[in-house]
TIMAR-665197 format. One record per residue (C-alpha): residue number from 1; x, y, z. Coordinates in Angstrom, 3 decimals, padded with zeros to 6 digits, always signed. Each point is the difference from the previous one (the first is absolute). Example, Ala and Ser with C-alpha at 12.3 -4.5 7.8 and 13.67 -1.06 7.14 Angstrom:
2
 seq       c1       c2       c3
   1 +012.300 -004.500 +007.800
   2 +001.370 +003.440 -000.660
% end
This chain:
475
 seq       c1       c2       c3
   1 +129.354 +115.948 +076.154
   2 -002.171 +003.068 -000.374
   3 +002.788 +002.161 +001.991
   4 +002.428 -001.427 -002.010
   5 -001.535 +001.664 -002.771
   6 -000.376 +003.154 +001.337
   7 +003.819 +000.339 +000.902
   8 +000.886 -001.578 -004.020
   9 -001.937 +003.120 -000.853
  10 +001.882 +002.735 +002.072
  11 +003.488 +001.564 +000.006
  12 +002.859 -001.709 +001.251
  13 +003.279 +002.184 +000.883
  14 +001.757 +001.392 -003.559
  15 -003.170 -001.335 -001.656
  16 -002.933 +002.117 -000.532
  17 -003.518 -001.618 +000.527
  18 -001.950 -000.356 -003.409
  19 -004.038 -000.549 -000.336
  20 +000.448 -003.813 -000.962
  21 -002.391 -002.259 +002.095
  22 -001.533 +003.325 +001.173
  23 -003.512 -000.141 +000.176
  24 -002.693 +003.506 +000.246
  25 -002.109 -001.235 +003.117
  26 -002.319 +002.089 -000.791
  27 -000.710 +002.104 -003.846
  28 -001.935 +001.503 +000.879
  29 -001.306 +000.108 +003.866
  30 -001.910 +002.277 +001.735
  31 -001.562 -000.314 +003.380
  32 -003.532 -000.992 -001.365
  33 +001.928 -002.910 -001.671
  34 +000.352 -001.506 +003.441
  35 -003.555 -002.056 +001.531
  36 -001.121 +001.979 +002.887
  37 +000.730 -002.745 +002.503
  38 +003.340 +000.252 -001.219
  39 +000.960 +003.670 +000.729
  40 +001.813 +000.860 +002.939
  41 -001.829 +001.379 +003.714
  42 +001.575 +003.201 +000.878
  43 +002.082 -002.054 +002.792
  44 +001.320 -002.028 -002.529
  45 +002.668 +001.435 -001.805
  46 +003.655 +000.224 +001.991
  47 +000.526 +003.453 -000.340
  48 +001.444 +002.340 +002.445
  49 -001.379 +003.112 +001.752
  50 +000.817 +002.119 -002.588
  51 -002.757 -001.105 -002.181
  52 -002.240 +001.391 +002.783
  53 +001.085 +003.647 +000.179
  54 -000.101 +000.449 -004.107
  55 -000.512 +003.501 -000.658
  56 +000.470 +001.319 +003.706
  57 +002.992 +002.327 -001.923
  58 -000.602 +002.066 -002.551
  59 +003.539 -001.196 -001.657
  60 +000.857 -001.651 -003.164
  61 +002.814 -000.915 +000.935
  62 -000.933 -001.541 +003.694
  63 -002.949 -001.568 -001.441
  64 +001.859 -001.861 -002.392
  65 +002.575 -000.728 +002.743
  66 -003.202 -001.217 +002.191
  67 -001.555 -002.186 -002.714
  68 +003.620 -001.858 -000.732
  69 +000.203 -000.681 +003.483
  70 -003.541 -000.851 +000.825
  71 +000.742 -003.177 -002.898
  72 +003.842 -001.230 +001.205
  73 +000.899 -001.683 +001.914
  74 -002.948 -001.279 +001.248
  75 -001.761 -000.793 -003.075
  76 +002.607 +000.000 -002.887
  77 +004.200 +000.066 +000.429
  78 -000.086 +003.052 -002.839
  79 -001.821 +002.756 -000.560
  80 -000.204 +003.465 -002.499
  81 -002.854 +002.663 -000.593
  82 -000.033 +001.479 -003.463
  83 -001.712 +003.133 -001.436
  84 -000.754 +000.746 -003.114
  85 +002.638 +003.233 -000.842
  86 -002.630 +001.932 -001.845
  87 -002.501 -000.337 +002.905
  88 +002.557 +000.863 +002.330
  89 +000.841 +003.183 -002.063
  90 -003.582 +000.629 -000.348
  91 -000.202 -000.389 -004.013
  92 -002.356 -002.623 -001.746
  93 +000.484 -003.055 +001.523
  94 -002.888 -002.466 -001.729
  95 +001.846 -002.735 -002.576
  96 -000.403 -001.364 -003.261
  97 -001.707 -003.510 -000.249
  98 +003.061 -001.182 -000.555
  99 +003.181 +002.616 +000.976
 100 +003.298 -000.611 -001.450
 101 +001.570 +001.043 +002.754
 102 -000.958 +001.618 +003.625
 103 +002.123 +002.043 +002.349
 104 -000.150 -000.596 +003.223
 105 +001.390 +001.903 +003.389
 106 +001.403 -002.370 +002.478
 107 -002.078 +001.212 +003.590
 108 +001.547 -002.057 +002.110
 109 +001.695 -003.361 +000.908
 110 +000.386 -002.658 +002.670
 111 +001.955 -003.372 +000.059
 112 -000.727 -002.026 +003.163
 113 +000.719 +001.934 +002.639
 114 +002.410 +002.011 -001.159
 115 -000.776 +003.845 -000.913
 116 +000.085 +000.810 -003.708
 117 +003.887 +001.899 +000.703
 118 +001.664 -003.209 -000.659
 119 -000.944 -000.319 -003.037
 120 +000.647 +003.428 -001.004
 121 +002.806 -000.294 -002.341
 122 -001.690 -002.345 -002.358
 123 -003.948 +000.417 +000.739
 124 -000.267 +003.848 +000.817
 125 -003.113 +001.553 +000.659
 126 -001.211 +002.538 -001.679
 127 +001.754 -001.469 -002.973
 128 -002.705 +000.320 -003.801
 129 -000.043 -003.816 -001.256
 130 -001.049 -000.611 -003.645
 131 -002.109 -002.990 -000.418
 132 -000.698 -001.793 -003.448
 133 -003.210 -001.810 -001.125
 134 -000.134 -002.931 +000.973
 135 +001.261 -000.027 +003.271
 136 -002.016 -000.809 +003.132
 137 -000.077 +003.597 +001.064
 138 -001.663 +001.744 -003.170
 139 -002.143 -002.840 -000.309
 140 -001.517 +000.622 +003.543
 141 -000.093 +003.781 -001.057
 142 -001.568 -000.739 -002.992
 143 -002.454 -002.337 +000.788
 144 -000.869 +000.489 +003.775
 145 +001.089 -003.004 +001.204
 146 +002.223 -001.533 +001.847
 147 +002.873 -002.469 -001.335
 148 +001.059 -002.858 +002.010
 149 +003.159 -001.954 -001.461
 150 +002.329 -002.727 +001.110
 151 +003.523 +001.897 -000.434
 152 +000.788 +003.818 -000.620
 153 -000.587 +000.846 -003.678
 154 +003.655 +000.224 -002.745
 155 -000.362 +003.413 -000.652
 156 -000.184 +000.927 +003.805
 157 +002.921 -002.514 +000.777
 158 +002.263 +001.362 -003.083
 159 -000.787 +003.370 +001.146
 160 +001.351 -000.352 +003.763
 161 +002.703 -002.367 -000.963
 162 +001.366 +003.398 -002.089
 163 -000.537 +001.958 +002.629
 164 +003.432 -000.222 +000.865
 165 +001.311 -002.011 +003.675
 166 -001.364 -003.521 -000.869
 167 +000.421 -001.488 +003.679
 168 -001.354 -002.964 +001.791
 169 -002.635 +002.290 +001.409
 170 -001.125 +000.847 -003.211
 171 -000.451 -003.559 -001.399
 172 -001.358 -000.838 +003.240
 173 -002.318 +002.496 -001.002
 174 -001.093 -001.497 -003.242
 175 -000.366 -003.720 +001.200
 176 -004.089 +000.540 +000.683
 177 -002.332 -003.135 +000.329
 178 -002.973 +002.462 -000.630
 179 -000.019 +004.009 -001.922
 180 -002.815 +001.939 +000.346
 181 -000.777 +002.924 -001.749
 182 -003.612 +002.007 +001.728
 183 -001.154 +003.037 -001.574
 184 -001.154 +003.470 +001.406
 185 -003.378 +001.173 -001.034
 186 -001.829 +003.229 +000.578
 187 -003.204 -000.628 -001.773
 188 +001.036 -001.013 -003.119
 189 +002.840 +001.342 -000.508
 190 +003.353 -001.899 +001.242
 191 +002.589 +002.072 +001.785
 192 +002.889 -002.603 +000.799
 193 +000.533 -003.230 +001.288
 194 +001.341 -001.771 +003.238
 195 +002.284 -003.088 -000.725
 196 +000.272 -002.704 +002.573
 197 +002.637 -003.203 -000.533
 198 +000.193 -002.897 +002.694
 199 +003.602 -001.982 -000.528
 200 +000.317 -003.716 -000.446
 201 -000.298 -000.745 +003.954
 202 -003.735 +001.089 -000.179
 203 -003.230 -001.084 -001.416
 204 -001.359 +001.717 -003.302
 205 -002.450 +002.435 +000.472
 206 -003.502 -000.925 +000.120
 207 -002.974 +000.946 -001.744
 208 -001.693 +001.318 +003.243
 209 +003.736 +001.763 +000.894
 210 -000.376 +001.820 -003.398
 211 -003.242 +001.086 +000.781
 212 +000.805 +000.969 +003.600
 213 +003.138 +002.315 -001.912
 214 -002.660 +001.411 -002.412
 215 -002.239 +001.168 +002.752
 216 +002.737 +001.614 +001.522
 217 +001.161 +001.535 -003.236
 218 -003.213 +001.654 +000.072
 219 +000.037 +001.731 +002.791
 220 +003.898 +000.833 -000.522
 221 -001.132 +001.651 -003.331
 222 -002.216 +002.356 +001.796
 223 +002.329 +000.554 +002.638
 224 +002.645 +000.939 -002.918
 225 -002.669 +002.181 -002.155
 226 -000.503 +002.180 +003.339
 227 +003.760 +000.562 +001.223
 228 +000.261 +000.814 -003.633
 229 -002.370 +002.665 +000.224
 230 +001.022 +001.250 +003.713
 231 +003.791 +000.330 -001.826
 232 -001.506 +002.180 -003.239
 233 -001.979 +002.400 +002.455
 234 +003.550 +000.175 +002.132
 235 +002.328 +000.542 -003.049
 236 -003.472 +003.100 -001.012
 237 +000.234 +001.003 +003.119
 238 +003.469 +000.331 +000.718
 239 +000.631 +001.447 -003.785
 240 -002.775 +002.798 +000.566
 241 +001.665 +000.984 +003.752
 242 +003.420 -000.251 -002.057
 243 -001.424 +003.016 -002.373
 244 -000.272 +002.230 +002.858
 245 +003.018 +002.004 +001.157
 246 +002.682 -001.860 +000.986
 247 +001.685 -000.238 +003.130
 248 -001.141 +002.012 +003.310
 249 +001.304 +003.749 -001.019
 250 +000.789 +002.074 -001.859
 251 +002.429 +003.245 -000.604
 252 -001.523 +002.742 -002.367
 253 +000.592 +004.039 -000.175
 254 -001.699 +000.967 +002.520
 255 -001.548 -002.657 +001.371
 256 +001.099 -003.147 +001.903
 257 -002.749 -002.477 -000.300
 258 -000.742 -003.373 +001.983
 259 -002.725 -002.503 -001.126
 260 -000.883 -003.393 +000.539
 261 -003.641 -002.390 +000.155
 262 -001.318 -002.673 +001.934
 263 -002.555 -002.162 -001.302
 264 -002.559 -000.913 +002.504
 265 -000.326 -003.894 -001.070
 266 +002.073 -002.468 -002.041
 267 +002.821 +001.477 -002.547
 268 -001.769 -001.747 -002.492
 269 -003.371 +002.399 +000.582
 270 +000.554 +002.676 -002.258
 271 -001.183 +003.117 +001.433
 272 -001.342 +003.324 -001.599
 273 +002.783 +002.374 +001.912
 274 +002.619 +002.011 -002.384
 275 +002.298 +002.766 +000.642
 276 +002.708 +001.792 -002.020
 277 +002.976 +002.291 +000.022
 278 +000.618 +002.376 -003.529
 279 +002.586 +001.916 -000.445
 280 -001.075 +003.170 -001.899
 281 +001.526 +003.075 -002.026
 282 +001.134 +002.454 +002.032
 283 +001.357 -001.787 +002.899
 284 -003.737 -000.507 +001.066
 285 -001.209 -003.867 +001.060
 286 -003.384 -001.553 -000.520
 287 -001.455 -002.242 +003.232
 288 -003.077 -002.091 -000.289
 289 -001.861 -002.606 +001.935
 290 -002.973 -001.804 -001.137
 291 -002.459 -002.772 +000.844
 292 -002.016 -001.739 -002.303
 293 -003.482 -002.199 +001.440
 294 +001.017 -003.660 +000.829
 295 +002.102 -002.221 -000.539
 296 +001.191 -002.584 -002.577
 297 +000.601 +000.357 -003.985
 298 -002.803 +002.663 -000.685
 299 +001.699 +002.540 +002.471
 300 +003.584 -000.868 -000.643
 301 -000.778 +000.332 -003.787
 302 -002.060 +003.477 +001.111
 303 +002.900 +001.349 +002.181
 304 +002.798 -000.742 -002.372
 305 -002.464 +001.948 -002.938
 306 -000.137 +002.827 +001.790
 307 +003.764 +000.196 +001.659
 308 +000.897 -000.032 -004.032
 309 -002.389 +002.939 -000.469
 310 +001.736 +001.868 +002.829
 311 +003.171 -000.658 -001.488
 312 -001.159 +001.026 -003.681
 313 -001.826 +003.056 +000.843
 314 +002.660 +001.526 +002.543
 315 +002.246 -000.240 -003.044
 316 -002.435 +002.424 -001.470
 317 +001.052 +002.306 +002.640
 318 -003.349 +001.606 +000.577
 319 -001.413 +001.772 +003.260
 320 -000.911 -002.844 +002.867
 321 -003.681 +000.352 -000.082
 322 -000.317 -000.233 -003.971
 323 +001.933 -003.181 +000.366
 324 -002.530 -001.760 +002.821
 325 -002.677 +001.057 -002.340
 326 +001.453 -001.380 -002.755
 327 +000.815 -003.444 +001.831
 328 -004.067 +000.649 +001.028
 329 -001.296 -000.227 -003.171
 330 +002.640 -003.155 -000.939
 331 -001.176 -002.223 +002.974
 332 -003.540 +000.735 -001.202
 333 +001.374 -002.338 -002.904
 334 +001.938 -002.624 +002.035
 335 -001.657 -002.762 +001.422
 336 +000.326 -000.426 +003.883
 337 +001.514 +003.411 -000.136
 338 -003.385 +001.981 +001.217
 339 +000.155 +000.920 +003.557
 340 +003.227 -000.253 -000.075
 341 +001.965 +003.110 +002.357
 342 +002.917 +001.896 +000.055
 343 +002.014 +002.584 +001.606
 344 +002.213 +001.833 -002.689
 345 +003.021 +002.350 +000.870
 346 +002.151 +001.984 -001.530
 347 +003.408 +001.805 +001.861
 348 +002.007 +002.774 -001.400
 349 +003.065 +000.387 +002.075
 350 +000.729 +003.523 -002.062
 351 -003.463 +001.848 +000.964
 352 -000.137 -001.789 +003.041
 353 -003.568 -001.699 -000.610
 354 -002.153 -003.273 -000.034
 355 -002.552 +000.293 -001.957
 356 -002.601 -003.090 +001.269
 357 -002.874 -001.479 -001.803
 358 -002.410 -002.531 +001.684
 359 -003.041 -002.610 -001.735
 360 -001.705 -001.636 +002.818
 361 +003.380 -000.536 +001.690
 362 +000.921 +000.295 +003.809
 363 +002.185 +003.652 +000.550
 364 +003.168 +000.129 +000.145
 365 +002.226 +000.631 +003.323
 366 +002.043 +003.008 +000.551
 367 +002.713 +000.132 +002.687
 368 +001.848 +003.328 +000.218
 369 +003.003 +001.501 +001.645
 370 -002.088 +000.034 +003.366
 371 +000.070 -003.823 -000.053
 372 -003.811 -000.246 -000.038
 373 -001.903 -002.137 -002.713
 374 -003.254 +001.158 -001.475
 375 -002.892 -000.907 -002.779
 376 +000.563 +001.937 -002.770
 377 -002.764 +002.469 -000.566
 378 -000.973 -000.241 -003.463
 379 -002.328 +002.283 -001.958
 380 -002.126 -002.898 -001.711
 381 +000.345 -003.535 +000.991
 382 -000.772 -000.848 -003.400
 383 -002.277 -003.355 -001.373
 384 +001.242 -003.033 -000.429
 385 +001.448 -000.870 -003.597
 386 -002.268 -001.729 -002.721
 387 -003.047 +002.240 +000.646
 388 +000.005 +002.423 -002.427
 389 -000.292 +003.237 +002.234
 390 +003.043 +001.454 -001.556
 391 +000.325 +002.755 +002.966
 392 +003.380 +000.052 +002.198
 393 +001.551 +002.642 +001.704
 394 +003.799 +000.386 +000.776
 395 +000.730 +000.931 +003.106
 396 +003.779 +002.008 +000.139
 397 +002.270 +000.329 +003.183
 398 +002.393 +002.041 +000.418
 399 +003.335 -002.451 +002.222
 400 +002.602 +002.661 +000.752
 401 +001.263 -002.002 +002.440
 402 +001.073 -004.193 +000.110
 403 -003.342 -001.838 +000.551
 404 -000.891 -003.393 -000.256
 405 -003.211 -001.153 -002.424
 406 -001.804 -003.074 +000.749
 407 -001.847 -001.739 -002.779
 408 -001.481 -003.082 +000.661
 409 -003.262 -002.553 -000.970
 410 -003.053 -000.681 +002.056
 411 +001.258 -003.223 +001.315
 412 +002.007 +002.490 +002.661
 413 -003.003 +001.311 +001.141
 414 -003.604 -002.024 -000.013
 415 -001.544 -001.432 +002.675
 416 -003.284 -001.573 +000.789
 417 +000.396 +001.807 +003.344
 418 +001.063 +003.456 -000.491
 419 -001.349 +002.921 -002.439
 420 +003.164 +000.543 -002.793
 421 +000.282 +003.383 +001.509
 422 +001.614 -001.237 +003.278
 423 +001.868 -002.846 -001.553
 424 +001.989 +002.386 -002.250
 425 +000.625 +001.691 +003.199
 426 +001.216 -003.183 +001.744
 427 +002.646 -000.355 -003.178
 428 +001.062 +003.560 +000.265
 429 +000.762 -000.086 +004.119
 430 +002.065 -003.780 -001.030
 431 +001.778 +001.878 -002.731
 432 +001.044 +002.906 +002.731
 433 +000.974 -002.789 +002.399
 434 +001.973 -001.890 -002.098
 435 +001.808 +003.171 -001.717
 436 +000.911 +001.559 +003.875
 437 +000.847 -003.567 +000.978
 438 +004.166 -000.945 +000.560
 439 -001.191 -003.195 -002.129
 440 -000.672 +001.648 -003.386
 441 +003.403 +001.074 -001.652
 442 -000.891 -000.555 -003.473
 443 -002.999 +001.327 -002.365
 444 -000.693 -003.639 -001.234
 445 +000.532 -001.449 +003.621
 446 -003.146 +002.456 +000.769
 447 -001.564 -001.251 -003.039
 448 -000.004 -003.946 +000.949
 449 -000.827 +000.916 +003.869
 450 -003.267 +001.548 -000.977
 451 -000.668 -002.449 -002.708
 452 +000.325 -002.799 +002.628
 453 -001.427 +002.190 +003.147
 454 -003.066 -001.878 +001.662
 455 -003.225 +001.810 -000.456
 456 -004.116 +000.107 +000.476
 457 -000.321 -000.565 -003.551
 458 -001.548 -003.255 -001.116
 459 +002.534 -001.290 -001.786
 460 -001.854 -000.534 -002.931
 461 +001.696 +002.164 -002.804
 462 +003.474 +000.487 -001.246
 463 +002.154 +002.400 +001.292
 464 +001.992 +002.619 -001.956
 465 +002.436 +002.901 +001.292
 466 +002.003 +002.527 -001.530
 467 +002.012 +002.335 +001.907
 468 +002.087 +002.928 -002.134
 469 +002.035 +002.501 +001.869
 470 -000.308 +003.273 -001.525
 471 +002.892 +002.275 +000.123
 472 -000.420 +003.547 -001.630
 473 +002.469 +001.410 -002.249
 474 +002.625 +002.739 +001.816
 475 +000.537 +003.118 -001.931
% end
């Protein structure tokens, strides 16, 4: 008789389900609702493996994937992973006692063993769902707690049955013996919801089977907040590499200029390495690399501070060294800016000179017609940036011929083994190697092989090259 009830209460084909003889289970429940001999061992609940590698990827996506499949088909024949859109977008997610209405971002979704592709068409995911009071899902937002009902509730069932194809699947679907509706918590605040439905061929869920759910909606919630967080440090990451020059060359008057970076750990550890290409009056181009301490949000904030203040005083057009003294005095002002170095420099095609201005910045390389590579002498290796001293001196060469400058950050050339001295000696004899080598035929094919040459150096630091052909003006 009791199953008898439960199918009066659900959908039949053409028919949609309605809440009479539909029963809350539990409003409200919580886990410390249940007696402690009643919750579940860890062994207990029947879910699958992918409740045990929660949080191994740093993915919303995956992890949503991962919870959906951990719960069906062992434990449930349906389930979905909501978030909260305005957590997702990273706005102010905490609710109202009592919201009229929550939006919520369908994560992911699995129906027995199929994957969530088959349902596509009329469940996407990814797809914003609005959600009145009253139904099961903003009441577990609002109040924390999960909702455990006989049959899937009208405004759900009205919803899908307008979703356009109506097939058997669908109502096959909607004919539930048990709907269960477990929130996500961080803290107190509620992030989303996981919804689990068994079908009329299987038991209702039980009180220790919503607890076992909660538990894992705990540690899904966490798992969640974190891949969040890995995915905003990306998309930071990603947008402040995207704000450097673009591509791997470029063609100025001049000049021909190759440039590229490679970041020593993860792409979503935000190093303090910069470089830049200016075009200036006079058919003359602006070159820069710079490295500010550490990594992470102070240094990325620090490096994209001062790249601005490059940008904003070369505009100025004023003599190299005034404009290092300048960006001095500014990174005295900048947090996580002090310390940081630079090697500044400045080619006129027309006069045939590079005028190059260092703060506590590796030299430059200089190979010449002869095909040899050398340091850079300069007259005053300058301090680094952000303290104060206010004293650099330009150092002017005259390039009548083609020659090839080398810019680059420290990451080409420390070691824990070798003295700096011979290690920018090491890069100079690859660069000659490469450039004489049959291999080379391009200035940003030299550019990646030196980027990505092995060295002594520990690894430990970004690395940053900029190679500019100079060619001097004829007549």
């Amino acid at each position: 008789m009791r199953r008898a009830a439960r199918r009066a209460s659900c959908p039949s084909r053409g028919r949609p389900p309605t809440r009479k003889g539909t029963t809350l289970r539990n409003e409200p429940r919580s886990r410390t609702d249940i007696p402690t001999s009643a919750r579940p061992s860890p062994s207990r609940p029947a879910f699958s493996p992918a409740a045990d590698i929660l949080g191994s990827e740093l993915d919303l996506r995956l992890t949503g994937d991962r919870i959906a499949a951990a719960l069906t088909p062992a434990f449930c024949d349906a389930a979905s992973v909501y978030l909260l859109e305005r957590w997702r977008r990273e706005e102010n997610a905490y609710l109202t006692a009592d919201p009229p209405r929550i939006e919520a971002h369908r994560l992911a979704l699995r129906l027995g063993a199929d994957a969530k592709e088959d349902w596509e068409k009329v469940l996407p995911v990814g797809e914003v769902i609005v959600f009145p009071r009253g139904t099961p899902h903003a009441r577990a937002l609002a109040s924390g707690q999960a909702q455990l009902l006989d049959a899937v509730d009208t405004i759900t069932v009205e919803r899908l049955l307008a979703s356009g194809d109506v097939g058997a699947r669908l109502h096959d679907l909607l004919l539930v013996s048990s709907f269960l509706v477990v929130p996500l918590r961080l803290g107190e605040a509620t992030i989303g919801f996981v919804v689990c439905t068994r079908g009329p061929d299987r038991k209702a869920f039980l009180p220790e089977e919503v607890a076992a759910v909660e538990e894992l909606a705990a540690r899904a919630s966490v798992a969640l907040d974190n891949a969040r967080r890995y995915e905003r440090e990306r998309r930071t990451a990603l947008a402040i590499r995207d704000s450097l020059p673009s591509g791997t060359h470029q063609e100025l008057a001049g000049c021909r200029v190759a440039h590229g970076s490679l970041p020593a750990g993860p792409d979503t550890v935000i190093g303090g390495d910069w470089f830049d290409v200016l075009e200036r009056p006079g058919d003359r181009v602006s070159l820069i690399v710079g490295d500010a301490m550490g990594h992470g949000p102070e240094s990325a904030v620090a490096m994209l501070q001062l790249r601005t203040a490059v940008r904003a005083l070369a505009s100025l057009d004023i003599p190299a060294a005034d404009l290092v003294r300048r960006l001095d005095a500014l990174a005295c002002d900048t947090p996580g800016a002090s310390f940081a170095t630079c090697i500044y420099a400045e080619w006129d095609a027309a006069l045939h000179t590079c005028t190059l201005v260092g703060a506590g910045h590796p030299p430059p390389l200089l190979r010449g017609p002869d095909g040899h590579s050398a340091p850079v002498p300069l007259v005053g290796a300058g301090l680094p940036l952000g303290l104060g001293t206010g004293h650099y001196e330009a150092t002017v060469l005259t390039v009548p011929e083609p020659s090839l400058l080398v810019l680059y950050s420290d990451g080409l050339v420390e070691s824990r083994d070798a003295d700096i001295d011979q290690e920018i000696a090491r890069l100079a004899r690859a660069l000659d190697e490469a450039a004489d080598g049959d291999g080379q035929d391009t200035l940003p094919d030299l550019c990646h092989h030196l980027l990505h040459a092995p060295s002594d150096s520990a690894g430990g630091d970004d690395r940053t090259l900029l190679l500019a052909e100079l060619t001097p003006a004829r007549g």
